[in-house]
C-alpha positions in Angstrom: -0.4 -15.6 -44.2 0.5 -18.8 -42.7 0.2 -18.6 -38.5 3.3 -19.9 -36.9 1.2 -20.9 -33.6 0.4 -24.7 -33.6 -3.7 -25.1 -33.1 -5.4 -26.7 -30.6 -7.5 -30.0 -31.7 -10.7 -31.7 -30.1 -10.0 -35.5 -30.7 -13.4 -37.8 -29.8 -13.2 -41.6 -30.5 -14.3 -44.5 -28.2 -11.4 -46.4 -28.8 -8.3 -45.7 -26.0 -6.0 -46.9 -28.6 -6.9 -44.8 -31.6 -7.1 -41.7 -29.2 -3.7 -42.1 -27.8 -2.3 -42.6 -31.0 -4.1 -39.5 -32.6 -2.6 -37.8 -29.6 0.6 -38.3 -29.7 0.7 -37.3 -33.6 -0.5 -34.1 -32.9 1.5 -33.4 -30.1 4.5 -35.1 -32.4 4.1 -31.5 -34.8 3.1 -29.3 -31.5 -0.6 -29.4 -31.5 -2.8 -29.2 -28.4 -5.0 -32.4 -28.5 -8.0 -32.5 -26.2 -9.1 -35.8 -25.6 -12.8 -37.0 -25.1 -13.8 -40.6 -25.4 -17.6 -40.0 -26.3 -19.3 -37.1 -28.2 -21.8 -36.2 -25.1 -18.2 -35.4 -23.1 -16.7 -33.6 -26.4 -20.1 -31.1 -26.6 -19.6 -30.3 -22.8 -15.8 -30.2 -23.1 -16.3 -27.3 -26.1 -18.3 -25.0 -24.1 -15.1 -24.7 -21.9 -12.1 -25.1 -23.8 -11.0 -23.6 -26.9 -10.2 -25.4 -30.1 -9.7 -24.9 -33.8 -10.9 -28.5 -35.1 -13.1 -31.2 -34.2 -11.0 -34.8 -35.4 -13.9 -37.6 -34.3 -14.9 -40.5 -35.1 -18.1 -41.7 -36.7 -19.3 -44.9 -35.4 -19.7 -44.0 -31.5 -22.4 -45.6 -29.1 -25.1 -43.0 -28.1 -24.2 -39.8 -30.1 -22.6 -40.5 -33.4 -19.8 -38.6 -35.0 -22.1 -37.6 -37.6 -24.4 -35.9 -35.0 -21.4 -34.9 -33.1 -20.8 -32.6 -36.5 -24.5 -31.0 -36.3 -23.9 -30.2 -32.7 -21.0 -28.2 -33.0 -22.1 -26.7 -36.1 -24.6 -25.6 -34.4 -23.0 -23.7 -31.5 -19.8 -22.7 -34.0 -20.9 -22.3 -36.8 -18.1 -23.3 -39.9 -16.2 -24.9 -37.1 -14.3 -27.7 -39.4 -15.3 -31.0 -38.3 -12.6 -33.8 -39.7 -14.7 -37.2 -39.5 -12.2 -40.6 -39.5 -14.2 -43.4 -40.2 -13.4 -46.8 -41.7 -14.5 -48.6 -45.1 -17.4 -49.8 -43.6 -19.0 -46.6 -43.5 -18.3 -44.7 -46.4 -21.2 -43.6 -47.9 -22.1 -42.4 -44.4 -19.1 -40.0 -44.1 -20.4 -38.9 -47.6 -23.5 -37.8 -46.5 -21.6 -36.3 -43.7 -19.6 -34.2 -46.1 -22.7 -33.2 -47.5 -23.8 -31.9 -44.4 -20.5 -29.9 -43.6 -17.9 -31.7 -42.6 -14.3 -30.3 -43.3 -12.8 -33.8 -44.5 -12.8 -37.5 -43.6 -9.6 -39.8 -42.9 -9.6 -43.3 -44.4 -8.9 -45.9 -41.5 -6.1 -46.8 -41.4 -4.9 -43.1 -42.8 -1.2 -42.1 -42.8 0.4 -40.4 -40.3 1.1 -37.5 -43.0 -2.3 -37.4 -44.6 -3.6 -37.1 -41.3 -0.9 -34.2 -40.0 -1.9 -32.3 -43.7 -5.3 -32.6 -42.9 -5.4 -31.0 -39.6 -3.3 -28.0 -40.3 -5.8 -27.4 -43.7 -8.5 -27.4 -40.9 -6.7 -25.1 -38.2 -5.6 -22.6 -41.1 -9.3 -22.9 -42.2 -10.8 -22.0 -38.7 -8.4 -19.2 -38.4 -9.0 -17.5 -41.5 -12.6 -17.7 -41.0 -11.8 -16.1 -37.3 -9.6 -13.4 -38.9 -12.9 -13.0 -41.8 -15.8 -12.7 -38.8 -13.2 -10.8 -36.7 -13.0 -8.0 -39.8 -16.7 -7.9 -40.2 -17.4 -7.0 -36.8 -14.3 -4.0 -36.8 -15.7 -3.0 -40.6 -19.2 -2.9 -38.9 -17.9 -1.0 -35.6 -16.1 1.4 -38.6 -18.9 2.0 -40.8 -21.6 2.0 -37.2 -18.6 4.9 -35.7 -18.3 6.7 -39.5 -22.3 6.3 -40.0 -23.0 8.5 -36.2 -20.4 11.1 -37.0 -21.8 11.5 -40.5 -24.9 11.8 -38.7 -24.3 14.3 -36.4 -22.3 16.1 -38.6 -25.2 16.3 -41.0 -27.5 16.8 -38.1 -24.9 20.0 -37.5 -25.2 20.9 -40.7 -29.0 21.0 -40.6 -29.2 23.0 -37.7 -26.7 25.3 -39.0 -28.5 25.8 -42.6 -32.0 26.6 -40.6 -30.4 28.7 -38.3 -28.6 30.4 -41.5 -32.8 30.6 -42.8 -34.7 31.9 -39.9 -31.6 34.8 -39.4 -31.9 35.8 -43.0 -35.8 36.0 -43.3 -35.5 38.0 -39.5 -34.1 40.9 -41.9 -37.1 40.8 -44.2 -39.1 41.0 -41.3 -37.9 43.2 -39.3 -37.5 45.9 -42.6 -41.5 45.4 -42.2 -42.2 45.6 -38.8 -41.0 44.0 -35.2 -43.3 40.7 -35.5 -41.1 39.0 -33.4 -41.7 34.9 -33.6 -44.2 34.9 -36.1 -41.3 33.1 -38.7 -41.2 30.5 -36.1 -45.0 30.2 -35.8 -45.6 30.4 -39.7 -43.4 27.1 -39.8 -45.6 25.5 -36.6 -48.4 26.4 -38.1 -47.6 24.8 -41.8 -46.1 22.3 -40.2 -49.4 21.3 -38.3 -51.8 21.5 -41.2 -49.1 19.3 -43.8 -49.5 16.7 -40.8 -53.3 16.7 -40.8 -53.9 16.9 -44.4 -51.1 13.3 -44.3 -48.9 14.9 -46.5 -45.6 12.9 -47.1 -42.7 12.8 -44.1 -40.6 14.3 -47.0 -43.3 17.3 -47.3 -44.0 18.2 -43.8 -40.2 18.5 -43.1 -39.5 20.6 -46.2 -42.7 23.0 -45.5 -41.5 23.3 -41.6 -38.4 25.0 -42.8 -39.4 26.3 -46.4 -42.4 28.4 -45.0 -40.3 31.1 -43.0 -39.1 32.1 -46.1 -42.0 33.0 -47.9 -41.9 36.8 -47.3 -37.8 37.2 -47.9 -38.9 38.8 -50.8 -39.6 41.9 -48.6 -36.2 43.0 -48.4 -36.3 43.6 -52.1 -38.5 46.4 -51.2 -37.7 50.0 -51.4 -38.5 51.1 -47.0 -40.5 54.4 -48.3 -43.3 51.7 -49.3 -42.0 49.0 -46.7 -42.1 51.8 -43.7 -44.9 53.9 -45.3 -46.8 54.9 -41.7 -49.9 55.7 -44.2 -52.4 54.2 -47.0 -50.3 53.0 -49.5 -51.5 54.3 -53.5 -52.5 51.8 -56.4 -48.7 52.2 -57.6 -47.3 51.3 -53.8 -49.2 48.3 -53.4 -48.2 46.6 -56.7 -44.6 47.7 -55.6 -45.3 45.6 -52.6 -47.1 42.9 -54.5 -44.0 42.2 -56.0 -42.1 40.7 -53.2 -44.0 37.2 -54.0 -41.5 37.6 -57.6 -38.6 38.8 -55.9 -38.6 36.1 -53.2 -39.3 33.6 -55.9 -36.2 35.0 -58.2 -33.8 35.0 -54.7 -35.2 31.5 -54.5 -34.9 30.1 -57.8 -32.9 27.5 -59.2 -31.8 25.7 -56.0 -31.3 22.0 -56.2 -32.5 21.7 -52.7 -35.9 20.3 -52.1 -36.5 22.9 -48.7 -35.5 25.9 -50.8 -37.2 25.0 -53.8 -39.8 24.6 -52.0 -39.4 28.2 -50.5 -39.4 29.3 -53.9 -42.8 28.0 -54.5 -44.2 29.4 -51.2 -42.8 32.8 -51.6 -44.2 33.0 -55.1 -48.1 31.4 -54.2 -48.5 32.1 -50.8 -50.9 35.1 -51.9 -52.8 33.4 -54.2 -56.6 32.3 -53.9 -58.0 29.6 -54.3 -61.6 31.4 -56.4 -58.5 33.0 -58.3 -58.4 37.1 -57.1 -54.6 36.5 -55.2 -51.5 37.7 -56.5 -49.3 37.7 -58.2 -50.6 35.6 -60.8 -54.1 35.1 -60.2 -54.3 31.0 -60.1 -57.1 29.8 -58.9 -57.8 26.2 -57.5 -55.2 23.5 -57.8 -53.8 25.6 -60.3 -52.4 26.6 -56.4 -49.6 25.0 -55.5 -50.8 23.5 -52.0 -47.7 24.5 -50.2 -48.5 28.1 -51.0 -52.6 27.4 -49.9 -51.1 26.1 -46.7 -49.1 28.8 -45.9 -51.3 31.4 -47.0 -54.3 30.0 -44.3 -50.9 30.4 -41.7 -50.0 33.7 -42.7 -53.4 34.9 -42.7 -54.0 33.5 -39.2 -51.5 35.0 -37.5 -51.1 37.9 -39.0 -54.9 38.6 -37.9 -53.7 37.5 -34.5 -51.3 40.0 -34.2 -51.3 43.9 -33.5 -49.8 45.6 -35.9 -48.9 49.6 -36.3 -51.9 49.8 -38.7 -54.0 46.9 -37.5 -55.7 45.8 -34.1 -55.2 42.1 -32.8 -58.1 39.5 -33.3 -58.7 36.7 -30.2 -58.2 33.2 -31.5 -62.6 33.0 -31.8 -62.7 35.9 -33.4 -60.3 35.0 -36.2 -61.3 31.5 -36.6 -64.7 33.2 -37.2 -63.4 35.7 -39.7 -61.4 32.8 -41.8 -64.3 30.4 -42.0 -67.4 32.8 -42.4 -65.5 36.0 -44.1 -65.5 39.6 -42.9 -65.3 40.8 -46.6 -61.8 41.5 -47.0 -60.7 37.7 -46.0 -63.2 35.0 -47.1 -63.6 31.3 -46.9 -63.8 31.0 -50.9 -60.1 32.7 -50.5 -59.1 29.0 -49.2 -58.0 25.8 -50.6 -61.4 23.7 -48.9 -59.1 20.8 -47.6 -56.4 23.4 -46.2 -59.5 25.2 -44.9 -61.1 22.0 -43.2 -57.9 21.0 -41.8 -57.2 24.3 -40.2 -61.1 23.8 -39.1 -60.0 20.4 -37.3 -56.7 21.9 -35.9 -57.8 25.5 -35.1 -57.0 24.8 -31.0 -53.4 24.3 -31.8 -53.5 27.6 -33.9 -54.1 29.1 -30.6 -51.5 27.1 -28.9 -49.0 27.6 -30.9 -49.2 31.5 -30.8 -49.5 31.5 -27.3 -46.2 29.8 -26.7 -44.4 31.8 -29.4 -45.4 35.2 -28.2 -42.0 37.7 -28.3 -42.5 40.1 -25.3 -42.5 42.9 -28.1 -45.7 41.3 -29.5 -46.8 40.9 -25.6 -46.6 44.7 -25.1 -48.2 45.4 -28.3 -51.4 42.6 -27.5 -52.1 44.4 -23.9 -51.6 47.4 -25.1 -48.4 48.5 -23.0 -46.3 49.6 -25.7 -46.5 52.1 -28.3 -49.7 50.9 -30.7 -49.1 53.9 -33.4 -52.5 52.8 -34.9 -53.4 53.2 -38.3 -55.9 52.3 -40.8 -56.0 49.3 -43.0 -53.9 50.3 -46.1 -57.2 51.3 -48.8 -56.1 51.0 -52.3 -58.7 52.2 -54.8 -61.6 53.1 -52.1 -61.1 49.0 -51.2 -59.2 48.0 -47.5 -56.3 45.6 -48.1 -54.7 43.4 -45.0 -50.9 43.8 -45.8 -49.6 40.8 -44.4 
């Protein structure tokens, strides 16, 4: 679309003559000239004044039109740049073309040629006003579109872990009141997938995915779940099965966290010498997500006091999970998982300290109800339900 508003034109030639006459063309067809009678006063003049197109001459003493053009290209760039030159230097303007410029007038040129010209040039500049003018409101769009896709993703996210850590709070709490120890199981995995340098991808998928990894719990019956006393041979494989359980609620997901969480909630009782649950893999037949949070779960659940357990100090489990007190050993342990929880172990400590519920508080110093009771002992051997 053709703009009705007459542009404004930067007219530079040494010759009065030729300048005036330029002039009064434009202003003839109700252009704006602006006048300069060398190119040094036509660079200052165009920091100051707006214009659509230069119109100069080429053969000028001390800056020459063709120089003139790789001045204001380089302050506007695609600023058109009409050269008028005469016979004599032709294959100059060529060159100048080549370099840019917009078009060259013939001297002597006709008034129309000249008029035709111009208005190509200011319809030129304006369309490439109108075309950097879009780009920068497309880029303000898609910059504006791009945060509020962000945040509402980021919302999302929040939302979806919130939606997690409630739902595995009821498998939980069906076991017993242990308070933050989702949150710390995610810490905790998300702490050792840092050290081992496990990809960004992983660690965020392992923070979220390990809180799920005893949902499976709710898929058992509470006279086994709530049993106050030793659980037989028959109970515990009951029990056992919540690894399969969570695995099946899991399953099929095409999202990477829960996918994951179907992994976790599957392995995360399996050994590395091969005597874990339910499948009895050994080694890397392990997945490493389920090693990782096995070490975790282990840790903390030894750190906490339970109905049928007593609490262990940090030392005192650090001690049991690298040297064994029989019933957890070292050779239980994925060696890398093991050495990073080795290098890490302070945080461990840390990060159950911070997330202590004032439940778990009472239960640690002993000012609430401990209802003590043995380790569960399955065929005359003490299992740690964790």
């Amino acid at each position: 679309m053709k703009d009705s508003k007459p542009g404004s034109v930067l007219v530079v030639d040494d010759d009065p003559l030729t300048l005036k006459a330029v002039s009064l063309l434009l202003e003839e067809q109700g252009y704006t000239s602006i006048l300069c009678s060398n190119a040094i006063e036509a660079l200052e003049v165009s920091r100051e004044l707006i214009f659509d197109v230069v119109l100069t001459d080429v053969k000028m003493p001390e800056v020459s039109g063709m120089q003139l053009l790789d001045n204001i290209h380089s302050l506007y760039p695609g600023k058109p740049v009409v050269l008028m030159t005469g016979y004599a230097e032709f294959d100059s303007a060529i060159k100048a073309i080549n370099k840019g410029a917009f078009n060259l007038l013939i001297k002597p040129f006709s008034p129309e040629y000249m008029i035709s010209t111009v208005e190509k040039a200011v319809e030129f500049n304006r369309f490439k006003e109108r075309e950097k003018n879009y780009k920068k409101e497309l880029e303000s769009i898609v910059q504006r579109r791009t945060q509020e896709l962000a945040g509402a993703l980021s919302q999302t996210e929040s939302i979806s872990r919130e939606i997690i850590q409630r739902f595995t709070r009821v498998a939980e709490y069906r076991d017993t009141d242990t308070g933050n120890h989702i949150s710390r199981i995610g810490f905790y995995s998300n702490k050792l997938a840092d050290v081992l340098n496990m990809p960004e991808d992983f660690i965020h998928q392992i923070t979220f995915a390990s809180v799920m990894h005893d949902i499976g719990k709710i898929g058992i019956p509470d006279n086994i779940l709530l049993k106050p006393g030793k659980l037989t041979f028959d109970e515990f494989e009951i029990m056992k099965s919540h690894t399969s359980i969570g695995k099946n609620m899991l399953d099929g997901s095409s999202h990477p966290v829960i996918q994951m969480a179907a992994s976790i909630a599957l392995s995360h009782h399996e050994r590395w010498d091969g005597t874990g649950y339910p499948e009895g893999l050994k080694g890397n037949e392990v997945p490493v997500e389920g090693m990782i949070v096995m070490i975790a779960d282990q840790y903390d659940a030894l750190r906490s006091k339970r109905p049928y357990k007593k609490s262990f100090s940090h030392e005192e489990v650090n001690k049991i999970i690298t040297e064994g007190d029989g019933r957890t050993m070292p050779e239980h342990f994925n060696p890398e998982v093991l050495n990073a929880f080795i290098e890490i172990a302070p945080l461990f400590d840390d990060i159950f300290n911070e997330n202590c519920s004032v439940s778990e508080l009472e239960l640690l110093t002993g000012t609430g109800d401990n209802g003590l009771k043995p380790d569960v002992e399955i065929n005359g051997r003490n299992q740690l339900i964790i």
